[in-house]
Structure formats: C-alpha cells, structure tokens
Backbone bond lengths (Angstrom), bond angles and torsions (degrees), N, CA, C in turn:
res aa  C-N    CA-C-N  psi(-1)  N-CA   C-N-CA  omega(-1)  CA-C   N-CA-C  phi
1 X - - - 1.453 - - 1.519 109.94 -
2 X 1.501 118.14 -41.77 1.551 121.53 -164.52 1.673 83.08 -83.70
3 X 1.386 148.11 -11.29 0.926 141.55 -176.71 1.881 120.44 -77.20
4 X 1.431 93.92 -33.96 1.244 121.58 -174.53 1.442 99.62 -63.03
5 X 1.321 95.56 -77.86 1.793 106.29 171.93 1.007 124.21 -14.80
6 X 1.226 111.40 -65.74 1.474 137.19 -159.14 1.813 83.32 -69.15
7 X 0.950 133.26 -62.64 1.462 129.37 176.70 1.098 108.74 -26.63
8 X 1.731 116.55 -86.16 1.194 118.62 170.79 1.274 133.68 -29.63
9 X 1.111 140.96 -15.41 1.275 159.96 -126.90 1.657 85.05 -126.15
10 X 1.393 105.59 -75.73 1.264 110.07 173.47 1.085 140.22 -1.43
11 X 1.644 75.48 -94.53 1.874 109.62 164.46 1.504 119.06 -36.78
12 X 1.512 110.05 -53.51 1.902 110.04 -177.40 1.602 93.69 -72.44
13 X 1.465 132.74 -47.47 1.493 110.72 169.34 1.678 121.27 -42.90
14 X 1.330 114.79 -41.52 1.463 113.17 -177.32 1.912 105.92 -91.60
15 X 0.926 110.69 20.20 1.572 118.39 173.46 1.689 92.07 -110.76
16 X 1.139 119.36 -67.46 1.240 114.62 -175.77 1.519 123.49 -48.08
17 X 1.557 104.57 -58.61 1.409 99.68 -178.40 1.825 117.99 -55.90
18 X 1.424 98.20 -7.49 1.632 95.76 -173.50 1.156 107.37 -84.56
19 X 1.826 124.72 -37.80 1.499 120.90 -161.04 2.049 87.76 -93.43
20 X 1.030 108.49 -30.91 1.454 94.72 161.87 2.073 117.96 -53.04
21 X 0.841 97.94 -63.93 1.654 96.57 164.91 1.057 111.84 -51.68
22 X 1.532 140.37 -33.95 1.260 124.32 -152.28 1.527 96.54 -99.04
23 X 1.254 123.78 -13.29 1.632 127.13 -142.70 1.932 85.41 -116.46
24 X 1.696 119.31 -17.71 1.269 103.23 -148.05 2.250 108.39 -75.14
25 X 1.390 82.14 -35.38 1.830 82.57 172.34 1.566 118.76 -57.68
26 X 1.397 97.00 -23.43 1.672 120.31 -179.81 1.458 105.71 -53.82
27 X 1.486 91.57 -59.75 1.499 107.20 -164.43 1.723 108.34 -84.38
28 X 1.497 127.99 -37.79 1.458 110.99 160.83 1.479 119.98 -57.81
29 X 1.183 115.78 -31.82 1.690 113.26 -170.72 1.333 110.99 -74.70
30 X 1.374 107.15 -14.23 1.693 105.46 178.32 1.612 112.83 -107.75
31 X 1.386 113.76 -0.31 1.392 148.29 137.02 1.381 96.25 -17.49
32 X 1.787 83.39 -104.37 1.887 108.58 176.50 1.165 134.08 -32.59
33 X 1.645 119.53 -33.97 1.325 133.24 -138.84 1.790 71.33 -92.46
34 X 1.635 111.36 -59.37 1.051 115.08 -162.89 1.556 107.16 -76.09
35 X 0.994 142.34 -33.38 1.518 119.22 146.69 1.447 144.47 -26.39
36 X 1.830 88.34 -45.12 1.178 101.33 -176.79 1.667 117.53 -76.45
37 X 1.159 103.72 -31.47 1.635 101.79 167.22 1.400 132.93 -96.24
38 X 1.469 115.18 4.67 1.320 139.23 135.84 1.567 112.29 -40.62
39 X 1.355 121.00 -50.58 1.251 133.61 178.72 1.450 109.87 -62.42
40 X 1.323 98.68 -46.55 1.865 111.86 -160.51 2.065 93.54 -66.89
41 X 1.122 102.43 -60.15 1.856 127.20 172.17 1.516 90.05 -28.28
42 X 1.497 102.84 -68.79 1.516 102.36 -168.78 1.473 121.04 -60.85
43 X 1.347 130.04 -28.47 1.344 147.53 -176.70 1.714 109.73 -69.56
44 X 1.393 93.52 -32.91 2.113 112.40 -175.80 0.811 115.25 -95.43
45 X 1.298 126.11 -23.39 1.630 141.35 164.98 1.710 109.18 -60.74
46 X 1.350 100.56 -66.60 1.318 121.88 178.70 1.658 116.73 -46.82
47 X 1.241 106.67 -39.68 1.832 129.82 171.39 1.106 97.63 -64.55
48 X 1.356 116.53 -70.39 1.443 129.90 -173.54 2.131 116.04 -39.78
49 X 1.566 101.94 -36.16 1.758 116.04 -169.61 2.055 87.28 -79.75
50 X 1.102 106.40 -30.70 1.591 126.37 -158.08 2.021 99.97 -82.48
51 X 0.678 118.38 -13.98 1.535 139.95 -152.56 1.628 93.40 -135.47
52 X 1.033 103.66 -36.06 2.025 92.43 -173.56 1.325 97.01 -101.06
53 X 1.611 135.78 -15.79 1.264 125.37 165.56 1.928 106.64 -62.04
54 X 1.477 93.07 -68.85 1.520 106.82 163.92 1.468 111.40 -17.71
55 X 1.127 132.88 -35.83 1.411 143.23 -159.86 1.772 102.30 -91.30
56 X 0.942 87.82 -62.02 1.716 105.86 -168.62 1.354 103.42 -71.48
57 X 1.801 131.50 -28.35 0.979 139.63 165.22 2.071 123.26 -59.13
58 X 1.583 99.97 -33.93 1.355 119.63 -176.07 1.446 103.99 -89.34
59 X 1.111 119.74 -49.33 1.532 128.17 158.83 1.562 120.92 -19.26
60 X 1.741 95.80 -55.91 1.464 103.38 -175.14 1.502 112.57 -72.28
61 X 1.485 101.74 -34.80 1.957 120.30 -177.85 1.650 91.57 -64.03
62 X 0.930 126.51 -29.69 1.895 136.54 -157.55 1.985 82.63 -84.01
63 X 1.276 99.99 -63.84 1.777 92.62 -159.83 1.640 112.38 -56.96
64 X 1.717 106.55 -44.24 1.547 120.25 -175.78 1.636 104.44 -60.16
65 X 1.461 107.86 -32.10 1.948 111.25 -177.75 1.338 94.05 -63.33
66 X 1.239 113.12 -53.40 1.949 121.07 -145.50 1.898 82.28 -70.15
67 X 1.493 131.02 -54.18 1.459 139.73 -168.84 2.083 97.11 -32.23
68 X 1.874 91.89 -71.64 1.329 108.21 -171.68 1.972 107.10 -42.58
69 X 1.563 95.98 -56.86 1.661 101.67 -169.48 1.322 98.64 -47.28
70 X 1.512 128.63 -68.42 1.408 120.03 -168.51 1.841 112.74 -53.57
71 X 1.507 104.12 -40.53 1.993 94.17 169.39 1.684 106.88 -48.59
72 X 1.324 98.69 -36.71 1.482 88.81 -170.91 1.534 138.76 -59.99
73 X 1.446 98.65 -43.06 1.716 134.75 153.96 1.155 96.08 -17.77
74 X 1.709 94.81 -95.50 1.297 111.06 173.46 1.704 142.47 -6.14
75 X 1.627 87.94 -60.63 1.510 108.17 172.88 1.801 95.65 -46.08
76 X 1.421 107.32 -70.51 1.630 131.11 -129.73 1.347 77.00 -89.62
77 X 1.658 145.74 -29.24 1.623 118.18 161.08 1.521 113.84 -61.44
78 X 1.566 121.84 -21.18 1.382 103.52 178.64 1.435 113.43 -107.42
79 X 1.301 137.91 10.38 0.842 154.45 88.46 1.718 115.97 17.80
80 X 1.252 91.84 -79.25 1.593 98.41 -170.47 1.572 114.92 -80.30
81 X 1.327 102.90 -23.84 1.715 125.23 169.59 1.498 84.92 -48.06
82 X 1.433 108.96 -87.82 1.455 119.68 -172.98 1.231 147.70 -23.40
83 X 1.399 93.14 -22.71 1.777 132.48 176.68 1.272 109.94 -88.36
84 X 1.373 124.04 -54.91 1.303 121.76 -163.28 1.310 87.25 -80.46
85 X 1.760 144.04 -52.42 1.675 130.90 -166.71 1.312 101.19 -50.87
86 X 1.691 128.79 -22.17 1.191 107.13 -156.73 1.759 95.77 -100.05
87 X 1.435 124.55 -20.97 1.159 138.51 -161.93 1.490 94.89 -64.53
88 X 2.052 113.16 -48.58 1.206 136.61 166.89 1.681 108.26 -36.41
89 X 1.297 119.17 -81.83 1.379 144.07 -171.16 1.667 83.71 -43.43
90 X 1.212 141.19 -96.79 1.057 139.07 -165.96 1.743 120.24 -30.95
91 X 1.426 106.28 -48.03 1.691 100.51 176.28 1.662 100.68 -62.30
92 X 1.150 122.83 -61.91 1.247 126.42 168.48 1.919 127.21 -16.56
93 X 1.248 87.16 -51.29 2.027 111.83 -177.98 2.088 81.09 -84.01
94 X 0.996 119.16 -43.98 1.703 99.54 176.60 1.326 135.88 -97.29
95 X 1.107 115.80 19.59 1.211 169.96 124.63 1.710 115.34 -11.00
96 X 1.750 82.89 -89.12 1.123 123.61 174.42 0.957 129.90 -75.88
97 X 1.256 129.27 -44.77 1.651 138.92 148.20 1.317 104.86 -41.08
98 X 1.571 146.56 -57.26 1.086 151.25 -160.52 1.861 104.91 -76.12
99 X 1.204 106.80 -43.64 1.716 112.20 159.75 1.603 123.67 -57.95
100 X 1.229 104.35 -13.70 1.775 112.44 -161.92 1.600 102.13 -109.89
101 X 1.315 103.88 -21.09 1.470 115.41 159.44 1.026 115.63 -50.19
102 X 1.381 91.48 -71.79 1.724 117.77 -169.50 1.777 106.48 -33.12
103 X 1.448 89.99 -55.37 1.638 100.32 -169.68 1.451 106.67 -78.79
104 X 0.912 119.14 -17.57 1.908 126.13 175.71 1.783 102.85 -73.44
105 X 1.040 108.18 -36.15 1.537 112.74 -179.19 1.490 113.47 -80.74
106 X 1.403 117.24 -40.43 1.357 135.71 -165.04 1.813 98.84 -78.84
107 X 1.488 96.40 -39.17 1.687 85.48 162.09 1.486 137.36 -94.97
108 X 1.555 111.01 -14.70 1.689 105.07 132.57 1.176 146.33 -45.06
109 X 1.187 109.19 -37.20 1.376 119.56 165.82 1.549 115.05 -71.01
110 X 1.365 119.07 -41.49 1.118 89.17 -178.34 1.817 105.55 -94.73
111 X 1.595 126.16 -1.24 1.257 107.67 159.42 1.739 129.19 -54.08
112 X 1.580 87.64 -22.11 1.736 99.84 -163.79 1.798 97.22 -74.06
113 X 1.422 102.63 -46.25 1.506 101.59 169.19 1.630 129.01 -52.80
114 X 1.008 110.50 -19.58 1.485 101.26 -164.87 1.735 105.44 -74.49
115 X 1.292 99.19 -176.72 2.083 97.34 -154.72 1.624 110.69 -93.95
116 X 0.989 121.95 114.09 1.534 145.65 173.57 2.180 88.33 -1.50
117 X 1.212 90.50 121.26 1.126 116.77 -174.55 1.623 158.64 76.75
118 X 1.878 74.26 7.11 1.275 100.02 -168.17 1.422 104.48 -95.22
119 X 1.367 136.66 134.72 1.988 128.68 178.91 1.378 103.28 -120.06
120 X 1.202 116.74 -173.83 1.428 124.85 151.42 1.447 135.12 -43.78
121 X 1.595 94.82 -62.35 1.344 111.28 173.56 1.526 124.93 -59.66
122 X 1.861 111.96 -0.74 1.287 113.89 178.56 1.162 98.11 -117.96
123 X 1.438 124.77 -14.61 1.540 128.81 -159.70 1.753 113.78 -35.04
124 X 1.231 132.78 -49.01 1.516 153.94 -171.07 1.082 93.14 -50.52
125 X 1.362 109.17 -62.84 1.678 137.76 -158.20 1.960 109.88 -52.45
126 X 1.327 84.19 -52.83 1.776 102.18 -155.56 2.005 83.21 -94.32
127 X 1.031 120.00 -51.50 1.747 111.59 164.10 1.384 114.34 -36.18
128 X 1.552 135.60 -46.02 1.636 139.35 -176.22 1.609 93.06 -67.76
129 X 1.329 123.84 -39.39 1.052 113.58 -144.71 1.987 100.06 -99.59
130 X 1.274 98.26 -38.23 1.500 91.81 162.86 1.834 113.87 -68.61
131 X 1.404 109.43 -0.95 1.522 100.95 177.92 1.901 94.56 -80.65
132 X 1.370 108.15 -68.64 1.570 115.12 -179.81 1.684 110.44 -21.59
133 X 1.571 99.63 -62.91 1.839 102.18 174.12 1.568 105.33 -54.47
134 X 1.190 126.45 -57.57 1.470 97.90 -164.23 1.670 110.25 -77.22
135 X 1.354 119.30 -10.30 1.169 108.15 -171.10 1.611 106.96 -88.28
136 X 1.673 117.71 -9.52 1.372 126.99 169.51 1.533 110.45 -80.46
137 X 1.692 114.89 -26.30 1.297 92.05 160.56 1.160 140.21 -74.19
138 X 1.729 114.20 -36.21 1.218 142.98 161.58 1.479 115.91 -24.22
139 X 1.624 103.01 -43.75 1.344 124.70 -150.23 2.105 79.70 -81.45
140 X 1.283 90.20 -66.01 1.534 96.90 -174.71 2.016 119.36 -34.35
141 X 1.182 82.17 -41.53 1.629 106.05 -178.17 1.870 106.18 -62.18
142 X 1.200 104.56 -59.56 1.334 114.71 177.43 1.557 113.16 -49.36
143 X 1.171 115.35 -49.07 2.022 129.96 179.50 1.488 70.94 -67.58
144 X 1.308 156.67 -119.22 1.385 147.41 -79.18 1.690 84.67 -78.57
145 X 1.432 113.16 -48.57 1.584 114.28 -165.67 1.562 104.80 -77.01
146 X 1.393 115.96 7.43 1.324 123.24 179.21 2.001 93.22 -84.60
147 X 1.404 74.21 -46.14 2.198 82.85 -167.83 1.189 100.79 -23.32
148 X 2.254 86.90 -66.57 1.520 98.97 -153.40 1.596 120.36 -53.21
149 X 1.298 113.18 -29.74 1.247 116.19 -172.73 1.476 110.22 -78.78
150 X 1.559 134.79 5.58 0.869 113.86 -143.59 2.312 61.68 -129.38
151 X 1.401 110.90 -32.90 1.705 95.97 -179.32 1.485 93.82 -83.96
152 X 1.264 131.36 12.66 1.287 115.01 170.13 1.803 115.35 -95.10
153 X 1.714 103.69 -11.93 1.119 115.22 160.01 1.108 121.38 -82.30
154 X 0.950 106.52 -37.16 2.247 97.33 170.88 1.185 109.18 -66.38
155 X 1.537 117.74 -48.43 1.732 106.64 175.82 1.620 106.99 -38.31
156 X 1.543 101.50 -52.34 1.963 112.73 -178.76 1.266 97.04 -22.39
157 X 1.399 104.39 -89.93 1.318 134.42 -173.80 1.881 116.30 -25.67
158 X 1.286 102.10 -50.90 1.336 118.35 167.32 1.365 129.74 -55.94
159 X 1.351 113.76 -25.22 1.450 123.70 166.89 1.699 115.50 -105.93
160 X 1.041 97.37 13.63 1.773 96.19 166.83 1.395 89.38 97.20
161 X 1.411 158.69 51.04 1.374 156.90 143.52 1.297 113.82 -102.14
162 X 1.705 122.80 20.63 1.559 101.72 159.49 1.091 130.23 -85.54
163 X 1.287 131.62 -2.38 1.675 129.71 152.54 1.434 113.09 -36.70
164 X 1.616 98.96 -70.71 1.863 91.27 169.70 1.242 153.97 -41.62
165 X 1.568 90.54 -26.03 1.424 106.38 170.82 1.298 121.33 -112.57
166 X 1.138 113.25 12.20 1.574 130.36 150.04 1.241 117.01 -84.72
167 X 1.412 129.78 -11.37 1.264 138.07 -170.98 1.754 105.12 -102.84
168 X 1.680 112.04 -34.66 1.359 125.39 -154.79 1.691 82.01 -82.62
169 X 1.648 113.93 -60.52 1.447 105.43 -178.36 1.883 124.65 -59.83
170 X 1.076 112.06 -34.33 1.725 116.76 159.65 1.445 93.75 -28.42
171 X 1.256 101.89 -73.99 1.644 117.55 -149.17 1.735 100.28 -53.24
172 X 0.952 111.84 -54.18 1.537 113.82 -160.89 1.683 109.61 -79.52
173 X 1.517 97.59 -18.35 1.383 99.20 162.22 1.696 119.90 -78.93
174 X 1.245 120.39 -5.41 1.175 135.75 173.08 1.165 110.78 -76.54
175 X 1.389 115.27 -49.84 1.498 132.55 -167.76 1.594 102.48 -72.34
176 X 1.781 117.83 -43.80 1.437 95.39 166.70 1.462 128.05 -103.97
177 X 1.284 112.61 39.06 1.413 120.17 151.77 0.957 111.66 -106.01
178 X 1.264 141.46 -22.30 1.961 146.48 165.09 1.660 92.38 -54.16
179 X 1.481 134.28 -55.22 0.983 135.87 -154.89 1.699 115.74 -148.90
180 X 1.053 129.24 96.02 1.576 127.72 -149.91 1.363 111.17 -77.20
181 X 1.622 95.43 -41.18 1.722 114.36 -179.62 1.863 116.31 -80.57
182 X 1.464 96.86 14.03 2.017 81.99 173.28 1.554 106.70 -95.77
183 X 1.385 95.05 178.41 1.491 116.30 -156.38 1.215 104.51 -141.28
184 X 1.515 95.70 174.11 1.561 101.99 -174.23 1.410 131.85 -125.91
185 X 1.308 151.79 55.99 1.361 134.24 -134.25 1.547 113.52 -43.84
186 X 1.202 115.63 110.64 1.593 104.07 151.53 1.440 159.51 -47.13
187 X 1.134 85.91 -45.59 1.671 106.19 -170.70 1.867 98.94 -168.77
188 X 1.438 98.21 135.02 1.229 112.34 179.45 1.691 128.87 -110.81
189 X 1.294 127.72 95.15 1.433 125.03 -177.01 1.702 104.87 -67.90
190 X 1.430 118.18 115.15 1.466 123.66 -176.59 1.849 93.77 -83.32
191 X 1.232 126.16 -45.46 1.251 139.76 -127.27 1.711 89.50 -104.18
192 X 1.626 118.03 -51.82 1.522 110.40 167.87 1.788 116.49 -94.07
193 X 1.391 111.17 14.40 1.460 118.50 -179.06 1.182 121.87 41.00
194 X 1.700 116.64 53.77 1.642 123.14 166.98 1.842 105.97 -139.22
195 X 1.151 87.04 172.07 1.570 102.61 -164.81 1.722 99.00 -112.10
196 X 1.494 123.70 139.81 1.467 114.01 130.38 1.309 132.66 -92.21
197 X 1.380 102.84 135.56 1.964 106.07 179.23 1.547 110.67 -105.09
198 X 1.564 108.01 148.06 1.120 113.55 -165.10 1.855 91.96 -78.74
199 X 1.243 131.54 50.94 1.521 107.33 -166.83 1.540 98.10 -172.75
200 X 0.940 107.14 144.35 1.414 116.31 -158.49 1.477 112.78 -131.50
201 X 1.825 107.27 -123.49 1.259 119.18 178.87 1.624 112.45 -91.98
202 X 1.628 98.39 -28.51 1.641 112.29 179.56 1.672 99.10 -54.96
203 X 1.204 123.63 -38.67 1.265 117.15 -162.75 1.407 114.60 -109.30
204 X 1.466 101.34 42.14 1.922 117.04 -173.89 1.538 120.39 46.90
205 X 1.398 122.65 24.78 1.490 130.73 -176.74 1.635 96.89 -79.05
206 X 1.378 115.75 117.97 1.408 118.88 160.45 1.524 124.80 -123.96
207 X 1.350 131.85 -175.86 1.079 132.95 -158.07 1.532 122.06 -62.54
208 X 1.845 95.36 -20.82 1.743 111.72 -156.31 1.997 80.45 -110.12
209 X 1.272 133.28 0.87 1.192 123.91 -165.97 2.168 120.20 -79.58
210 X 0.844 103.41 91.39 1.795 132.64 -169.22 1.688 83.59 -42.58
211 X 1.231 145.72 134.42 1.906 156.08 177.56 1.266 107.59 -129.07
212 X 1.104 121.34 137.88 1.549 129.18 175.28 1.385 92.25 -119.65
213 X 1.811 121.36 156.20 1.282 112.37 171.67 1.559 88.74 -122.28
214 X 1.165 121.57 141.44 1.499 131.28 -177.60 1.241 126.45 -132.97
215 X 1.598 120.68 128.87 1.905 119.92 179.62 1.626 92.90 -111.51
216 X 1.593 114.46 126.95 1.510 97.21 155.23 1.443 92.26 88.37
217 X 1.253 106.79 -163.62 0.949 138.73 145.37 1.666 148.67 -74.47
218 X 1.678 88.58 17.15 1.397 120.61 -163.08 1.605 101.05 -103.09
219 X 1.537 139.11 161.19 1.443 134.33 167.25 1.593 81.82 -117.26
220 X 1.387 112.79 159.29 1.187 108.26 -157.11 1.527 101.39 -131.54
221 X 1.939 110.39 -31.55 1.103 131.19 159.19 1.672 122.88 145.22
222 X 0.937 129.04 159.78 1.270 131.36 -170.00 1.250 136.87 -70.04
223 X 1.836 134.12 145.61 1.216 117.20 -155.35 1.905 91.90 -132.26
224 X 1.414 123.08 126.38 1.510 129.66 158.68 1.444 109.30 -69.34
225 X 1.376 104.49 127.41 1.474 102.81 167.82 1.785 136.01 -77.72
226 X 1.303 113.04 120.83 1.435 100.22 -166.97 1.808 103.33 -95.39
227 X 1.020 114.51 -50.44 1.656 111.91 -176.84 1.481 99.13 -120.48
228 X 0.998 124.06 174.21 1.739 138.11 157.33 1.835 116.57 -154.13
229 X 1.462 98.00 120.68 0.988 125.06 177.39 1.432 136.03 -68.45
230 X 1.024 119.85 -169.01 2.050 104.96 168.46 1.747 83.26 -105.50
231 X 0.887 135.60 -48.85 1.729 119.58 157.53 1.145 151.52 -95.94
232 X 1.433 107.54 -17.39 1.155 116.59 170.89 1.734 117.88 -124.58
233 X 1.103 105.50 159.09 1.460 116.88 172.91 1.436 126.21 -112.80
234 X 1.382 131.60 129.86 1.439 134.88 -177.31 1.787 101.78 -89.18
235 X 1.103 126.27 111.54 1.580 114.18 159.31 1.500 113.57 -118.72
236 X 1.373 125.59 175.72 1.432 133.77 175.49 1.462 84.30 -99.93
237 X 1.336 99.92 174.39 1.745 127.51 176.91 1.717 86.38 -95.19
238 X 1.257 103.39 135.74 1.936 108.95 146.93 1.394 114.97 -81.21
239 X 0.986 124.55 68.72 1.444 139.52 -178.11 2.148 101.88 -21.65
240 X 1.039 99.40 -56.15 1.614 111.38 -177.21 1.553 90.88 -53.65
241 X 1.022 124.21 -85.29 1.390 136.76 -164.63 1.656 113.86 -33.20
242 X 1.873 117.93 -20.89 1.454 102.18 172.87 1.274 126.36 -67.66
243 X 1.492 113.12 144.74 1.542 109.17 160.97 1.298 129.62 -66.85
244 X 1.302 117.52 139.70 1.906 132.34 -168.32 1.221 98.91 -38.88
245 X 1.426 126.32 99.87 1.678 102.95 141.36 2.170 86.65 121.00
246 X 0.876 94.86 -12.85 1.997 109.07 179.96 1.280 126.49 -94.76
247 X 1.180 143.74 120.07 1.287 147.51 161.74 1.351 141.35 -101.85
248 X 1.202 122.93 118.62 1.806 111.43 -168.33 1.522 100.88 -63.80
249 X 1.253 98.28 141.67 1.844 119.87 167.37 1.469 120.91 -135.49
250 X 1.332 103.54 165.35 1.586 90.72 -165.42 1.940 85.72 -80.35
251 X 1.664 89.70 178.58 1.692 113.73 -152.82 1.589 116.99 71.43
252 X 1.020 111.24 17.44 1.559 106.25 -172.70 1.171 108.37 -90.82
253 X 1.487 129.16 150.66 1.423 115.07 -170.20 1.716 98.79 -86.23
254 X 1.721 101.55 -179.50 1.512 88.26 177.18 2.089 78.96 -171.61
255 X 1.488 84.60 120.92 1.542 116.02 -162.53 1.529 118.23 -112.78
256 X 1.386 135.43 111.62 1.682 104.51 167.65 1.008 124.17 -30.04
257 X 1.466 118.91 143.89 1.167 118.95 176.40 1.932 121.12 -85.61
258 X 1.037 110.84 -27.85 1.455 136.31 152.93 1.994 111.14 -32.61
259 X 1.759 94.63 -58.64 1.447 98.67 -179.67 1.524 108.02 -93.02
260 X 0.840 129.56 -7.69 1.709 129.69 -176.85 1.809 106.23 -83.43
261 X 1.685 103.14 -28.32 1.219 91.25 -169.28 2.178 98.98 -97.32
C-alpha cells in the first residue's frame, strides 16, 4: 500500500513538474506581456495627469479670456452709449446752430430794413424819438377824435341831451376838485409800450414826478416819464410794475403817486 502511494506520489510529482515546464514560457510571457502594458497604462495615465493639468491650466486661460471678453463688452456697450449721446449732442448743437442762423439772418434782415440813418449805436436814441413822433401823431389823432366827440356833443345837445352833459361835466368837475393833479390816459402804444396823458406842465407834471395809472379802486401800475408837455405827457409803461392779468387802456386814471398813496 505505502508502495502504491509512494507511486502515486510520483506520478503527480512527474505530472506537475511537466505542466510546470510546459506552462513556464506560458507563464513568463504573460509576465512580460503584462508588465509590459503595465508600463504602457503607466505611460497613459501619466499623459492622461499631464493632459488634465493642461486642462485645468486652459480652463483658468478660458475663465481670465471669458473675465477680459465680458470687460470688453462692457467697454464697447459704453462705448457705443457714448457714441450715440454724442451722435445725440451733435444733432442737437445742429439743431441749434441751424435755429441761430435762422435768427442771425432774421435779424439782418430786419437790421437791413430799418430807415436810412438809423444804426445800432443810435438805436435807443432814434427808438425815443420815433416814440415822440408817433405819440405826436397819436396826440394829433386824439384832438381830431377829441373834435369829433366834442360835434357829436352839440349834435347831443341839439337833440335835447344837455342835461346829460350837464351832469357828465358837474361830475368831472367834481372829480377835479376831489383831486386837481389826476389824469387821463389817452392813447396807449402796446407795440412801443408808452402812454399819452392828457396833462402836462399845466397840471404841475415834472421830470422827477412818480404816476400811478389807476381803474377803480385798483393801481394798475406805474408810468416813467419820457417828455412833458404844456399838456400832455409822454411816459413808458414799467412793464414790471403791472398787475397779473391787467392792462393799461386809455380812460385810465393816472394820479401822483406821492398823492395817491
């Protein structure tokens, strides 16, 4: 029996050592093979850590690009902001230039119009004095329309209306014994802004004399004196001095201002 064994024994020793021999080139070559692509693994791996730095490196170049591009935007939206306010500003300035013409021409023209001898440098001058002329025609105009009103009172009178006008003169003779120094506006220049007054030197008006023009019980506003007459008086309007919404007209009274207050 221990003989047997020992056979057997043998035999799987001489079985073994054979597929061990037979298996051993087997088993180094798949050794190598697998070494060898252990190596290769390791080489692609290594590429691979080399390539993912690369990555993470471009990434960062990617975020700092994308940072700059959007500053850039930025820039080139205000930029373009900047362009169009100014594109704005400019129609605006031509615009305006083209309006300033207008009015640069519009006042040549009418410098070119004005009447043989008259300039700038006299303008004030020859303006007072075309006020005096029109207010001497005015003045003239007023006496003629004084006439009429005055043959329209005799006609009155002629048809049985002198009671009334015995009543109108009472009255106004009342009015200048209440007050000796009032006045009357005559006639009103809207366009050269002066008044004629029926009242002059006869009625102690002098150069230094302060005028209120008055409706009612209303002041209506103040008058500068430009000429004074032996009856009549030339003043400007104090433009500042009217009340909101009021206008001098003729019939308006016109009072020192000294005695009114």
């Amino acid at each position: 029996m221990t003989k047997i064994l020992f056979l057997l024994s043998a035999v799987v020793m001489a079985l073994a050592c054979f597929f061990s021999y037979t298996n051993r080139e087997n088993f180094i070559k798949t050794r190598l093979e697998r070494h060898e692509t252990d190596l290769k693994i390791g080489k692609e791996l290594t590429k691979l850590n080399t390539l993912a730095g690369e990555i993470v490196e471009l990434k960062g170049k990617i975020s700092v690009t994308n940072d700059e591009l959007n500053t850039e935007k930025e820039r080139f939206n205000q930029a373009q902001i900047k362009q169009r306010n100014a594109i704005a500003e400019f129609e605006r300035a031509t615009i305006d230039l083209e309006k300033n013409k207008g009015e640069f021409a519009e006042y040549k023209k009418q410098l070119e119009a004005l009447p043989k001898g008259v300039s700038i440098e006299t303008i004030n001058e020859d303006i007072n004095k075309l006020k005096q002329g029109i207010a001497t025609a005015e003045g003239e105009a007023q006496k003629i329309t004084e006439q009429v009103m005055a043959k329209e009172g005799d006609i009155k009178k002629a048809n049985g209306q002198l009671e009334d006008i015995i009543e109108r003169i009472a009255a106004r003779k009342k009015s200048f014994e209440r007050n000796s120094l009032t006045a009357t506006v005559l006639a009103v220049n809207s366009d050269w802004g002066f008044v004629v007054i029926d009242g002059g030197q006869n009625k102690g008006i002098t150069a230094d004399t302060k005028l209120l023009v008055t409706r009612g019980q209303q002041t209506i506003g103040k008058l500068n004196i430009l000429t004074i007459e032996t009856s009549k008086t030339i003043a400007n309007i104090d433009i500042k001095s009217l009340r909101s919404g009021l206008a001098i007209a003729p019939g308006d009274r016109v009072v020192l201002e000294d005695l009114y207050q």
